[in-house]
N, C-alpha and C positions, 0 to 999 in steps of 0.2 A: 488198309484195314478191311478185313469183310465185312460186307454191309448187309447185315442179318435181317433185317424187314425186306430186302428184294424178294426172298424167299416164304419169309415165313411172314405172316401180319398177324400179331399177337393181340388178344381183346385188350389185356389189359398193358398199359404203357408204364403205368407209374413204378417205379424202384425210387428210393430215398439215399442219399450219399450221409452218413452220420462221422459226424467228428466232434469228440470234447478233449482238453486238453486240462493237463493239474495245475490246481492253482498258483499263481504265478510262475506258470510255466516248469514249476516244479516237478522232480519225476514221481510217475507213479506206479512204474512196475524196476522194483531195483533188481532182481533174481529172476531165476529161473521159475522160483516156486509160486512168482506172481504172475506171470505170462499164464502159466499151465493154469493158476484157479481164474484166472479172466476167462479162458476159454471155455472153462469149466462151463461159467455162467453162462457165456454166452451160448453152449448148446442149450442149458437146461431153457434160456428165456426162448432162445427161436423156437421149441419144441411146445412152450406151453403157449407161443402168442403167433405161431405158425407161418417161421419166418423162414425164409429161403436166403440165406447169405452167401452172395455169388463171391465177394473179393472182399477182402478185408485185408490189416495190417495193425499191430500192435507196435506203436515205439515206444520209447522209455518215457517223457511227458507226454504223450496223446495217440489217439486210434482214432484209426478211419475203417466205415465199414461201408459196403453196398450193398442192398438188402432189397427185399418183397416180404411187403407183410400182407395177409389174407384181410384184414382189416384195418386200414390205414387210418383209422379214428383212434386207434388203440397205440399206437405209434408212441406217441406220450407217457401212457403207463407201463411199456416195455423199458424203452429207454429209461426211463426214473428208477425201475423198479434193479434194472442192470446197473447203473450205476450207485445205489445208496447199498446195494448185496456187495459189491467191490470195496465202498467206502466203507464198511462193519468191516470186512478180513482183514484192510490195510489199517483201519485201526488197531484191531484187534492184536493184529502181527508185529506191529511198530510203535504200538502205544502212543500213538497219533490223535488229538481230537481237530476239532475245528473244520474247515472246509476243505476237502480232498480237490475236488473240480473246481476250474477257472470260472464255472458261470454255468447257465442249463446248455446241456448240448447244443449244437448247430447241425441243422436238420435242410438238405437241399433235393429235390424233386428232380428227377432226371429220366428221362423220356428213353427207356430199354430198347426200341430198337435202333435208335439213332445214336446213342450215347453209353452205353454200356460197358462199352468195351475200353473206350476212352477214358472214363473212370474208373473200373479195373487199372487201366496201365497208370492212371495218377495215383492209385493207392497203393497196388505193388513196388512202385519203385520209389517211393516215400525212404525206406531205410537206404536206397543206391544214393537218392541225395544227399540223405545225412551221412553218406560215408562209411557207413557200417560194414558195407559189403561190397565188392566190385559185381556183382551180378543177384539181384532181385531175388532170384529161386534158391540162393545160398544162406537167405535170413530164416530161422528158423521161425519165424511169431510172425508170418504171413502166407496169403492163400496163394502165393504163385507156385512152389515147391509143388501144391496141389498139382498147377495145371502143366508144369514144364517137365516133373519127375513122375508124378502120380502118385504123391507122400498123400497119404488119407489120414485125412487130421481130424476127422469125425464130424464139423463141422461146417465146412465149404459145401454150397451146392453148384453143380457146376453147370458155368454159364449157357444159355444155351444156345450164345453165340459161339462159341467154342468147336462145336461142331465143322464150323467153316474155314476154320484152317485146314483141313486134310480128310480124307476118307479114312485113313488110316491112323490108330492113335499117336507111334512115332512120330508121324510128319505131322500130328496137330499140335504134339508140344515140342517139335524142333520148331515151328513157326512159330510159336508162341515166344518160344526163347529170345528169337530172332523179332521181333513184335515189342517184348519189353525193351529189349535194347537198341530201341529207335524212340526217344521221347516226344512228344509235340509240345513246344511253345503255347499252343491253343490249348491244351489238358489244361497246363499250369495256369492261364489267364480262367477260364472254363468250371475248374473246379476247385482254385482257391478261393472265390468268392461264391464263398456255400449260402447268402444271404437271399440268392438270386437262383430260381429255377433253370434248367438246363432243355433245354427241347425249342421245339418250331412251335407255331403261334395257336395251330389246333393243338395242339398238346395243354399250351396255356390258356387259353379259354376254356378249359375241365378242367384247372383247378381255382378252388377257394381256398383263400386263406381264411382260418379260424384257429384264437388262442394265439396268434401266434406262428400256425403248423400250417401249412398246404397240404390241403387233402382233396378230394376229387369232389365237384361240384355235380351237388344233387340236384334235380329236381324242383325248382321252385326258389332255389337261392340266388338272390338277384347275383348280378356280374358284377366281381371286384377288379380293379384293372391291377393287371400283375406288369412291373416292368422289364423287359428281358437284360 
């Protein structure tokens, strides 16, 4: 894997892994027509809460995204406000009331130069597990197509470790390709347990938890102890 902090040292480290699944595991995008208005949203909220979404993936009961928000306090009312605009269409479409999502999202902190990439290939290949697809870039409702074909889906920003596979854009998404279809055991240990922050111990001493959220400690707030 290229290891994008030899090169570059980025001020800020924080990106968040987001995943919520439907209630009882139920699905929540049955058609076509429901993928496309998810995305919908999802540009409209990253546009209005100034979010950079590197990888992401859409399955039929749940989504995983990987993101940078310019204000990581606001984190909360992006994601609520993305999921109750989903929960009104999928009423509205299916004449459905009651609780669409399984519980409030699961929100994990993951340290961009060390981790990025590795979460990327745990949410792209999310549909290869569930069988949907023999190859990652061939699922339509996810951001790999983005980095292995160059499908411009309006929404993906792209990573900017990405760059390190090749000088050339060819050889960065044949390596790419060749990149998803090598899994690590570590992703899956890594970033199924979203409960738990993702990075090295400077990483975890700047952040607090508050509400609930990990967000970057300020200033004056005493140290809460995070456990890795």
């Amino acid at each position: 894997m290229p290891y994008y902090a030899r090169k570059h040292q980025l001020n800020n480290s924080l990106i968040y892994h987001v995943m919520n699944r439907g209630n009882r595991k139920e699905q929540i995008f049955n058609h076509s027509q429901d993928y496309q208005h998810f995305i919908k949203l999802l540009g409209e909220y990253c546009s209005n809460f100034q979010v950079k979404l590197f990888h992401w993936a859409l399955m039929p009961n749940h989504y995983h995204l990987l993101l940078e928000i310019k204000n990581p306090e606001e984190i909360s009312s992006c994601m609520a406000g993305l999921n109750r605009a989903y929960t009104h269409y999928h009423h509205k479409s299916y004449s459905t009331v009651g609780f669409l999502w399984q519980g409030r999202y699961k929100l994990q902190p993951v340290q961009r130069e060390k981790y990025i990439l590795a979460c990327g290939r745990y949410i792209e290949r999310n549909p290869v597990k569930a069988s949907l697809v023999e190859q990652a870039h061939n699922y339509p409702y996810s951001s790999a197509a983005f980095y292995c074909l160059g499908a411009q889906d309006q929404i993906t920003a792209e990573d900017p470790a990405f760059m390190e596979f090749g000088q050339k854009i060819e050889q960065r998404r044949n390596s790419y390709i060749r990149f998803l279809s090598n899994p690590s055991a570590l992703d899956e240990i890594a970033f199924d347990q979203l409960e738990q922050p993702k990075g090295d111990k400077q990483f975890l001493r700047k952040l607090i938890k508050q509400n609930g959220r990990y967000i970057p400690k300020r200033r004056g707030h005493p140290l809460k102890r995070i456990v890795a």
